[in-house]
PDB file as gemmi writes it, atoms N, CA and C in Angstrom:
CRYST1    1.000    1.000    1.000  90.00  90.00  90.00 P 1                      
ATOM      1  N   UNK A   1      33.603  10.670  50.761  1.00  0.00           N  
ATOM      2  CA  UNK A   1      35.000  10.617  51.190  1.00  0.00           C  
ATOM      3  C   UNK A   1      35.823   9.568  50.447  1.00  0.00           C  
ATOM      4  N   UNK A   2      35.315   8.625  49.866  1.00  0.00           N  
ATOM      5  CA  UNK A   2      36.126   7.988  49.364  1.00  0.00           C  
ATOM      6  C   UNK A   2      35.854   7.921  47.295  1.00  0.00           C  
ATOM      7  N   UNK A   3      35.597   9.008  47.289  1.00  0.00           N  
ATOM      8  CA  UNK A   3      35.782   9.589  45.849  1.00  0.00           C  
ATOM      9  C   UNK A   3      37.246   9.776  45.704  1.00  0.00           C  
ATOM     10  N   UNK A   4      38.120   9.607  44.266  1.00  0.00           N  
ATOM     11  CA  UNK A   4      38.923  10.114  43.785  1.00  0.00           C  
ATOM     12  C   UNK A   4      38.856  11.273  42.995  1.00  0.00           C  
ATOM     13  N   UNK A   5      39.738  12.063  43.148  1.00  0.00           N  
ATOM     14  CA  UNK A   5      39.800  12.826  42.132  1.00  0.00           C  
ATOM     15  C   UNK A   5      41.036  12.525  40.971  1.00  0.00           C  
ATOM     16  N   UNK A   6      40.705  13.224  39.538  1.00  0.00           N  
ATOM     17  CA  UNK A   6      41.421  13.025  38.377  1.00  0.00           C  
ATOM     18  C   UNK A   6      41.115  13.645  37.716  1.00  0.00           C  
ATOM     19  N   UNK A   7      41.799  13.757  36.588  1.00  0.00           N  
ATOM     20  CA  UNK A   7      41.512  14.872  35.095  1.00  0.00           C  
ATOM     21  C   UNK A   7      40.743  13.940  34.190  1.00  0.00           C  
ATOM     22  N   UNK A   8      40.538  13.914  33.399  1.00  0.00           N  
ATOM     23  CA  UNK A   8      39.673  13.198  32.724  1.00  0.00           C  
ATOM     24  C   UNK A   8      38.646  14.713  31.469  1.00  0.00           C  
ATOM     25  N   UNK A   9      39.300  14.390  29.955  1.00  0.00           N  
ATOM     26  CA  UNK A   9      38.902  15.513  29.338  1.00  0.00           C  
ATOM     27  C   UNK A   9      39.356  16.886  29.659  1.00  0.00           C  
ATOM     28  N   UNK A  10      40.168  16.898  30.292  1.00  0.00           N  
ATOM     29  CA  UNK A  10      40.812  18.888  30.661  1.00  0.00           C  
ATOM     30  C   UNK A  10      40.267  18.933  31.860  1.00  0.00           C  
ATOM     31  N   UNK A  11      39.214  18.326  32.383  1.00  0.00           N  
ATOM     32  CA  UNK A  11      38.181  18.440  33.716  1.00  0.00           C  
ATOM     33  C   UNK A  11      38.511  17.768  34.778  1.00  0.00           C  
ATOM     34  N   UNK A  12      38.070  18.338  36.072  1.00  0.00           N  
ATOM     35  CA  UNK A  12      37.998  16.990  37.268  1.00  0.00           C  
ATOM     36  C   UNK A  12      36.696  16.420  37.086  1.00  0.00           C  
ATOM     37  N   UNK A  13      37.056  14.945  37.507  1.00  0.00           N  
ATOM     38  CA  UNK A  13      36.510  14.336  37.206  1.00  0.00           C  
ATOM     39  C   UNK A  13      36.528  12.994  38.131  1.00  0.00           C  
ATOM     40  N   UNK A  14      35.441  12.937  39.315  1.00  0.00           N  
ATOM     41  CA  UNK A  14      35.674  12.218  40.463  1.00  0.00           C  
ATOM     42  C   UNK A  14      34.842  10.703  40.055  1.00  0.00           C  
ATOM     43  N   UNK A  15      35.585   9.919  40.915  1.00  0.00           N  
ATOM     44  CA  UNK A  15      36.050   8.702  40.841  1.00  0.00           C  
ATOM     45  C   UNK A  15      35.346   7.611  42.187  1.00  0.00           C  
ATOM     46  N   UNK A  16      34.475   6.571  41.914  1.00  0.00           N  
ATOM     47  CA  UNK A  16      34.739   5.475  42.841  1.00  0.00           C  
ATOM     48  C   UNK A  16      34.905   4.355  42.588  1.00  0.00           C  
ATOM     49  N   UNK A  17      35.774   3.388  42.962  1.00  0.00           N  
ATOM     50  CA  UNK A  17      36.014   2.311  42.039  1.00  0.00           C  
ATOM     51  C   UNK A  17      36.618   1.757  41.217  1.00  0.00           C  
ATOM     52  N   UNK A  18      36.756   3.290  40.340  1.00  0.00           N  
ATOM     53  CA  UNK A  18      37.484   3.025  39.504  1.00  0.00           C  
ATOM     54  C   UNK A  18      36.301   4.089  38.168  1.00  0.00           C  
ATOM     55  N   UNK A  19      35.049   3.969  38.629  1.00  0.00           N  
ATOM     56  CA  UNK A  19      34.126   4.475  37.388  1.00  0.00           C  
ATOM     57  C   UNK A  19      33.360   6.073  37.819  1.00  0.00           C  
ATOM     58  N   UNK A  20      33.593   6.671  36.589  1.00  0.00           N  
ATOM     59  CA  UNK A  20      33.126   8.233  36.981  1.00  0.00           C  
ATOM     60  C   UNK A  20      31.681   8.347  37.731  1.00  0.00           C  
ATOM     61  N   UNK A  21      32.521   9.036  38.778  1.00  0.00           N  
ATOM     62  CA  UNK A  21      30.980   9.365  39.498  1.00  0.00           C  
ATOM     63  C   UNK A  21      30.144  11.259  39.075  1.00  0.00           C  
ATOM     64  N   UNK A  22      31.348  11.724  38.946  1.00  0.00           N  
ATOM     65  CA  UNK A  22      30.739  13.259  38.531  1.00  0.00           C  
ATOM     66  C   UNK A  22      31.929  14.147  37.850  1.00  0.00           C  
ATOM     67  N   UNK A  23      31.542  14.669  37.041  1.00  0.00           N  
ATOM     68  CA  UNK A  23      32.372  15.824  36.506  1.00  0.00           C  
ATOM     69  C   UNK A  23      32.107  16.781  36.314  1.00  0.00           C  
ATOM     70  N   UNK A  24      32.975  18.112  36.188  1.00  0.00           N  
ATOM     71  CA  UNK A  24      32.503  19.708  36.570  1.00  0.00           C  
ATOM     72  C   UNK A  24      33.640  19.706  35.553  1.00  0.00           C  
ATOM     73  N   UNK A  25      32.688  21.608  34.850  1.00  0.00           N  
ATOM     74  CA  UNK A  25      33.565  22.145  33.834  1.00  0.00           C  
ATOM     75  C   UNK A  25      33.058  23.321  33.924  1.00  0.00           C  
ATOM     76  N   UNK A  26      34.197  24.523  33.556  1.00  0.00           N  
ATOM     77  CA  UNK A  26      33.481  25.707  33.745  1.00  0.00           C  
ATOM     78  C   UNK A  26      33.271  26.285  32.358  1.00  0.00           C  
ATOM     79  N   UNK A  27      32.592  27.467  31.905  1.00  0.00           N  
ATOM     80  CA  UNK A  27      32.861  27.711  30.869  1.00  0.00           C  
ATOM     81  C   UNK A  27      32.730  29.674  31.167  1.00  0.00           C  
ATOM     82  N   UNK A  28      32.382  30.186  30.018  1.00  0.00           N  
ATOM     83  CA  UNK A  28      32.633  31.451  30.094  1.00  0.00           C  
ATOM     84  C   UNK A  28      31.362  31.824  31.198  1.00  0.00           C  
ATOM     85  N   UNK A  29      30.068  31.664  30.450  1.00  0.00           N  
ATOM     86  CA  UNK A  29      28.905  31.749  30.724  1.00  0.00           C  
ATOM     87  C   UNK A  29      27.979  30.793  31.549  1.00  0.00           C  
ATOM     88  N   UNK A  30      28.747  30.078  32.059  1.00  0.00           N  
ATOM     89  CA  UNK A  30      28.043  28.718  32.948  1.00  0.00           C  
ATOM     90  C   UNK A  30      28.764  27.536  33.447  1.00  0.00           C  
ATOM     91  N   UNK A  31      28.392  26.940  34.138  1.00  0.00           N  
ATOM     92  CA  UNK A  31      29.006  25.785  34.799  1.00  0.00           C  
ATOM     93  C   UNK A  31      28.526  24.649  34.279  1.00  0.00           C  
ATOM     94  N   UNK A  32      29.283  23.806  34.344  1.00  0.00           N  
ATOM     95  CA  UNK A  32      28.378  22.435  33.968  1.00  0.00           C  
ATOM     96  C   UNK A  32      28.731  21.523  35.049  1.00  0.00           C  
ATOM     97  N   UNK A  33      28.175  20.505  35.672  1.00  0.00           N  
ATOM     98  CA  UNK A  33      27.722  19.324  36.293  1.00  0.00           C  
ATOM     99  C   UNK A  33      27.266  17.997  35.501  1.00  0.00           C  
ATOM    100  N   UNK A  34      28.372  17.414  35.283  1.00  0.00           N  
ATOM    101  CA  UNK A  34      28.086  16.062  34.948  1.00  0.00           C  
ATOM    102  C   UNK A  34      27.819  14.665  35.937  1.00  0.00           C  
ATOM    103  N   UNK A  35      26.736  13.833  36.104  1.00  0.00           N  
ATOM    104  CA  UNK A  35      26.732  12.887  36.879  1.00  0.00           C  
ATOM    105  C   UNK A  35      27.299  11.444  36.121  1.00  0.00           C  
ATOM    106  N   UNK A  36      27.813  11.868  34.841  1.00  0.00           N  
ATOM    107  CA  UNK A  36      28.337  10.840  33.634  1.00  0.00           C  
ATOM    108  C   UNK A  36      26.845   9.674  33.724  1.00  0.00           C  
ATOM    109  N   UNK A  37      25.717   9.718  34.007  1.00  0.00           N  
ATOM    110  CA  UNK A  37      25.303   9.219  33.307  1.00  0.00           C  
ATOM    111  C   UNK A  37      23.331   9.933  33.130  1.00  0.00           C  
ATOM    112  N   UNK A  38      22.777   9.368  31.817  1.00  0.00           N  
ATOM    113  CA  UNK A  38      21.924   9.891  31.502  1.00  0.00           C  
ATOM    114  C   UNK A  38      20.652   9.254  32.631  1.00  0.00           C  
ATOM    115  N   UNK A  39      20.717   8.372  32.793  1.00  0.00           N  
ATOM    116  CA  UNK A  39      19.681   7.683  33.660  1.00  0.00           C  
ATOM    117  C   UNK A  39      19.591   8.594  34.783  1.00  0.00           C  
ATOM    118  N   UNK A  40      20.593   9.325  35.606  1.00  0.00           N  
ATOM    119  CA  UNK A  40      20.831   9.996  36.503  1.00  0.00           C  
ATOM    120  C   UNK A  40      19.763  10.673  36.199  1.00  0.00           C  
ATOM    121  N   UNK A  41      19.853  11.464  35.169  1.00  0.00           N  
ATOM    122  CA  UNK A  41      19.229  12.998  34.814  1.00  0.00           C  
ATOM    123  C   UNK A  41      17.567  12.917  34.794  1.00  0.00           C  
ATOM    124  N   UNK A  42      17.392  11.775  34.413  1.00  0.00           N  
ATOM    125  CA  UNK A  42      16.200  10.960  33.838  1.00  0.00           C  
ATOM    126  C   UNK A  42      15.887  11.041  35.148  1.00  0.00           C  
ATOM    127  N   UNK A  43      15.998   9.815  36.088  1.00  0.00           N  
ATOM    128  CA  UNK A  43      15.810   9.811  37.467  1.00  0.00           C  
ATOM    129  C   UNK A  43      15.465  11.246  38.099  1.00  0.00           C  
ATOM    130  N   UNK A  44      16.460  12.372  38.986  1.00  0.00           N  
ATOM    131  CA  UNK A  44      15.709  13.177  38.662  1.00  0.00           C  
ATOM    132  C   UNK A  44      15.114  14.605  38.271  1.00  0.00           C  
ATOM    133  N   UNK A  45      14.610  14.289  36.633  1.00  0.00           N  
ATOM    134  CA  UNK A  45      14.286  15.606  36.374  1.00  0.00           C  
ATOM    135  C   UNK A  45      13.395  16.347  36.888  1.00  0.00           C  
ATOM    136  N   UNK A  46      12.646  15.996  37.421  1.00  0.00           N  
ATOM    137  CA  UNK A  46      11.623  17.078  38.149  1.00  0.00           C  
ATOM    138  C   UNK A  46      12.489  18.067  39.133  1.00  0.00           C  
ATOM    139  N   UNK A  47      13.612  17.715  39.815  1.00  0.00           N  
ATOM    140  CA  UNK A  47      14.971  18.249  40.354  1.00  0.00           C  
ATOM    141  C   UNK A  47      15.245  19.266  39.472  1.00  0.00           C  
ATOM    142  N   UNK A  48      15.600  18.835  38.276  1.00  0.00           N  
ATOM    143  CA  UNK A  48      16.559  20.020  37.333  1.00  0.00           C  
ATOM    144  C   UNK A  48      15.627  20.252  36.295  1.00  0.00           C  
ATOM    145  N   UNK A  49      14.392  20.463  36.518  1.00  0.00           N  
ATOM    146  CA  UNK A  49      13.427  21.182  35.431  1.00  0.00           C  
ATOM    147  C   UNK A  49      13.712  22.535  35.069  1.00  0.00           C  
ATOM    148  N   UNK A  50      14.541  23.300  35.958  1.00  0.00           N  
ATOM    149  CA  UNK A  50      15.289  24.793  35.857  1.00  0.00           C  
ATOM    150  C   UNK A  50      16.167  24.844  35.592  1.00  0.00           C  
ATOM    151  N   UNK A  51      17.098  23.740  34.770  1.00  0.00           N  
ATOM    152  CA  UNK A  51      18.252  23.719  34.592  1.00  0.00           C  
ATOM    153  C   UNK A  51      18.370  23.383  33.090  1.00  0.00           C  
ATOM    154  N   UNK A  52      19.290  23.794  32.373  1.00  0.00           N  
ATOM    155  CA  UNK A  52      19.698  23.372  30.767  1.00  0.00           C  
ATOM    156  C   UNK A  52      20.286  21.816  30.931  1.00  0.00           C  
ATOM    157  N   UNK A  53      19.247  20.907  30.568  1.00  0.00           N  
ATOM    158  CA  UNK A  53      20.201  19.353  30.452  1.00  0.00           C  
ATOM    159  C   UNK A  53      20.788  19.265  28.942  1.00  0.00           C  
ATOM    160  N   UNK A  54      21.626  18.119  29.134  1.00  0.00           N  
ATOM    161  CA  UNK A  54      21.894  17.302  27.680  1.00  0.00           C  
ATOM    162  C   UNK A  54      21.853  16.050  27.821  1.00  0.00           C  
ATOM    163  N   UNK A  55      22.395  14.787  27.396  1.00  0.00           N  
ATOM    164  CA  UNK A  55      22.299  13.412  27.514  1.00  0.00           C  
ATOM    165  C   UNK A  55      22.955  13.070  28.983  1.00  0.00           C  
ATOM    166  N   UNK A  56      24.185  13.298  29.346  1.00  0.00           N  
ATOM    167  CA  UNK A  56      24.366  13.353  30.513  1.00  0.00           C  
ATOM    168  C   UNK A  56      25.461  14.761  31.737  1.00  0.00           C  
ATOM    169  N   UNK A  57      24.514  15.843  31.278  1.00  0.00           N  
ATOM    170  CA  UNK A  57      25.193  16.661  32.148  1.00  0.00           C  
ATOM    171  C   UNK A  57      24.140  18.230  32.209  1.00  0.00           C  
ATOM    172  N   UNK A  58      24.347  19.027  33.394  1.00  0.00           N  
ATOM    173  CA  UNK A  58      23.403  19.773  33.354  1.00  0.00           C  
ATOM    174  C   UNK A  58      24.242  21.103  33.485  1.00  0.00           C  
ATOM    175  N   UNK A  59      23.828  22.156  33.167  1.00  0.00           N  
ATOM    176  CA  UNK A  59      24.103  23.811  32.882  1.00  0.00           C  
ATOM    177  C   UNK A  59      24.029  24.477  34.239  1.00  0.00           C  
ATOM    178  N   UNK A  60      24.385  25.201  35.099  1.00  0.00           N  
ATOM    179  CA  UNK A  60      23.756  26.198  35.879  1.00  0.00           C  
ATOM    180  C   UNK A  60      24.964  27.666  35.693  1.00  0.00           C  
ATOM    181  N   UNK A  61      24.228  28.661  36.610  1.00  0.00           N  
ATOM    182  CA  UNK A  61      24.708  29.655  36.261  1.00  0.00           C  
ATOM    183  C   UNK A  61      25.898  30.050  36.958  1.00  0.00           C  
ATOM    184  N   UNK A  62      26.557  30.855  36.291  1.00  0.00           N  
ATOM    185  CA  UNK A  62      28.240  30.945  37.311  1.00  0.00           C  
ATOM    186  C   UNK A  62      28.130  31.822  38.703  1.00  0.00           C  
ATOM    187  N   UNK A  63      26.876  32.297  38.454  1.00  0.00           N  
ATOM    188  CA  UNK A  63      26.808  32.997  40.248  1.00  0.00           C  
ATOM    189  C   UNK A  63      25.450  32.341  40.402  1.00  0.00           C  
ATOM    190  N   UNK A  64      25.353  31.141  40.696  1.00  0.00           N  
ATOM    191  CA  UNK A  64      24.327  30.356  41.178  1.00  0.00           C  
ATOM    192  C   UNK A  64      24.413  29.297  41.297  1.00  0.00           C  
ATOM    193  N   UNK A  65      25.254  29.019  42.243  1.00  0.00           N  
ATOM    194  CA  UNK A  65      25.833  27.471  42.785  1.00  0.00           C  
ATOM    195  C   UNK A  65      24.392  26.537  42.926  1.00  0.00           C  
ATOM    196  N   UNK A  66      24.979  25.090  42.330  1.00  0.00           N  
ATOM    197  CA  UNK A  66      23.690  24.406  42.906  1.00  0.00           C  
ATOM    198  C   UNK A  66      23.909  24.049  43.898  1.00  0.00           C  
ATOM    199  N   UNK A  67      22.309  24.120  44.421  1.00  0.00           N  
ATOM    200  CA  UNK A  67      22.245  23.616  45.820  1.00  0.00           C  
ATOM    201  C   UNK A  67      22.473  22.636  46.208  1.00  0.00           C  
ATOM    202  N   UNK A  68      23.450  22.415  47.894  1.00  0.00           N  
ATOM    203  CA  UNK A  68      24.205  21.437  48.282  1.00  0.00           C  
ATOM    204  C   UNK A  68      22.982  20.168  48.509  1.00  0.00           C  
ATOM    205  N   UNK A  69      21.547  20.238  48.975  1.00  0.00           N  
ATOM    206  CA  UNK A  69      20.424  18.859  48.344  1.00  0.00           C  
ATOM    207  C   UNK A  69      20.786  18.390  47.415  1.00  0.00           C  
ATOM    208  N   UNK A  70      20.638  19.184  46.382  1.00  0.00           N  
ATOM    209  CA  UNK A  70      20.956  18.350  45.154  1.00  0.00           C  
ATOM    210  C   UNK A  70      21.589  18.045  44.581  1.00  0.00           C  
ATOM    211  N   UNK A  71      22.679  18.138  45.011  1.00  0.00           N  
ATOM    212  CA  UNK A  71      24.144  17.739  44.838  1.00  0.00           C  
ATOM    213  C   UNK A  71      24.473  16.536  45.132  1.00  0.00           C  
ATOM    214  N   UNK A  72      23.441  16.717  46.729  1.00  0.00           N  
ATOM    215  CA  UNK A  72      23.998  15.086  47.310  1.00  0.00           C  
ATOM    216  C   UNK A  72      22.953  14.571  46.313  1.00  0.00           C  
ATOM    217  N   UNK A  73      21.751  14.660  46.413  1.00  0.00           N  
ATOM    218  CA  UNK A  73      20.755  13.819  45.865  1.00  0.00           C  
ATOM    219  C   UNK A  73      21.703  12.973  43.572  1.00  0.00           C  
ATOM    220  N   UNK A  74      22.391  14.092  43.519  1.00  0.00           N  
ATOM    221  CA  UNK A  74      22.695  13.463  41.936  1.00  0.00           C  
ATOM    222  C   UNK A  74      23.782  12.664  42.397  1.00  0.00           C  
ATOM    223  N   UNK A  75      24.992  12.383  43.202  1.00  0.00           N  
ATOM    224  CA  UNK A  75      26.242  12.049  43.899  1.00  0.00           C  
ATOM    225  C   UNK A  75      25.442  10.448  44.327  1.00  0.00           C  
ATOM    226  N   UNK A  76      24.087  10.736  45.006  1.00  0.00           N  
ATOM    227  CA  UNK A  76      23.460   9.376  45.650  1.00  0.00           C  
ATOM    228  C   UNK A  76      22.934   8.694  44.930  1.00  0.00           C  
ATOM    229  N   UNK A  77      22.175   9.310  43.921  1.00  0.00           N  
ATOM    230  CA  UNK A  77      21.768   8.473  42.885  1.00  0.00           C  
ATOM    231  C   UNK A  77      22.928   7.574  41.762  1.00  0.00           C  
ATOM    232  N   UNK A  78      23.949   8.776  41.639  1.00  0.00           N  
ATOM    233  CA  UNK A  78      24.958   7.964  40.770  1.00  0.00           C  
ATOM    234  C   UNK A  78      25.597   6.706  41.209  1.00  0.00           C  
ATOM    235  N   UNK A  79      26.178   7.073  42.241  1.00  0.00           N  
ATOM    236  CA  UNK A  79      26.450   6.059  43.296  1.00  0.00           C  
ATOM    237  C   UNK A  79      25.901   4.704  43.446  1.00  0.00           C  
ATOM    238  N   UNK A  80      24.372   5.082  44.000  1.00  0.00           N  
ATOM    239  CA  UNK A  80      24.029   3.439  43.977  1.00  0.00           C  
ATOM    240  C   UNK A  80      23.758   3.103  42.644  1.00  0.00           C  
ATOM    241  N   UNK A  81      23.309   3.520  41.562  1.00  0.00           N  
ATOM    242  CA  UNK A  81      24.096   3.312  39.901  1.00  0.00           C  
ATOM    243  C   UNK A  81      25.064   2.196  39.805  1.00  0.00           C  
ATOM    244  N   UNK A  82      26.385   2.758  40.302  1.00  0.00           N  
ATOM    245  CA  UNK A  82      27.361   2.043  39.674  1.00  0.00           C  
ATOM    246  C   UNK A  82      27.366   0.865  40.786  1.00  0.00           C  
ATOM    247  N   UNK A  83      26.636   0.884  41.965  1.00  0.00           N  
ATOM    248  CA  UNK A  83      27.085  -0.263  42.856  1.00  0.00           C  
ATOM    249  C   UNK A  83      27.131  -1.637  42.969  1.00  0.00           C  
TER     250      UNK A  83                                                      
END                                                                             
């Protein structure tokens, strides 16, 4: 609840603090989920072993929302991250 939202790159791109906590982008063929940082992903991949990563953001499919667990679980991890 006390995320901001903002644009940031053409994208939203939510906010606590002042420092990115997550960003979403759509594309033709997939969604992306950014937790803006790589440690996130690192932390945990056994989570998104089914998912296309990169340094810091992950792929899923446009009719296959990720699941609201792991949503919170990347949101909680980022979080205490920046705290």
């Amino acid at each position: 609840p006390n995320l901001t939202e903002t644009i940031g790159w053409g994208a939203p791109i939510f906010k606590l603090n002042g420092k990115n906590v997550a960003g979403l982008c759509a594309f033709k063929n997939h969604l992306v989920y950014s937790p803006q940082s790589s440690a996130v992903l690192e932390e945990l991949a056994k989570d998104l072993s089914e998912y296309v990563t990169a340094k810091s953001s992950l792929q899923f499919a446009v009719d296959k929302p990720l699941p609201e667990p792991l949503v919170r679980k990347l949101l909680t991890a980022r979080i205490a991250e920046i705290s």
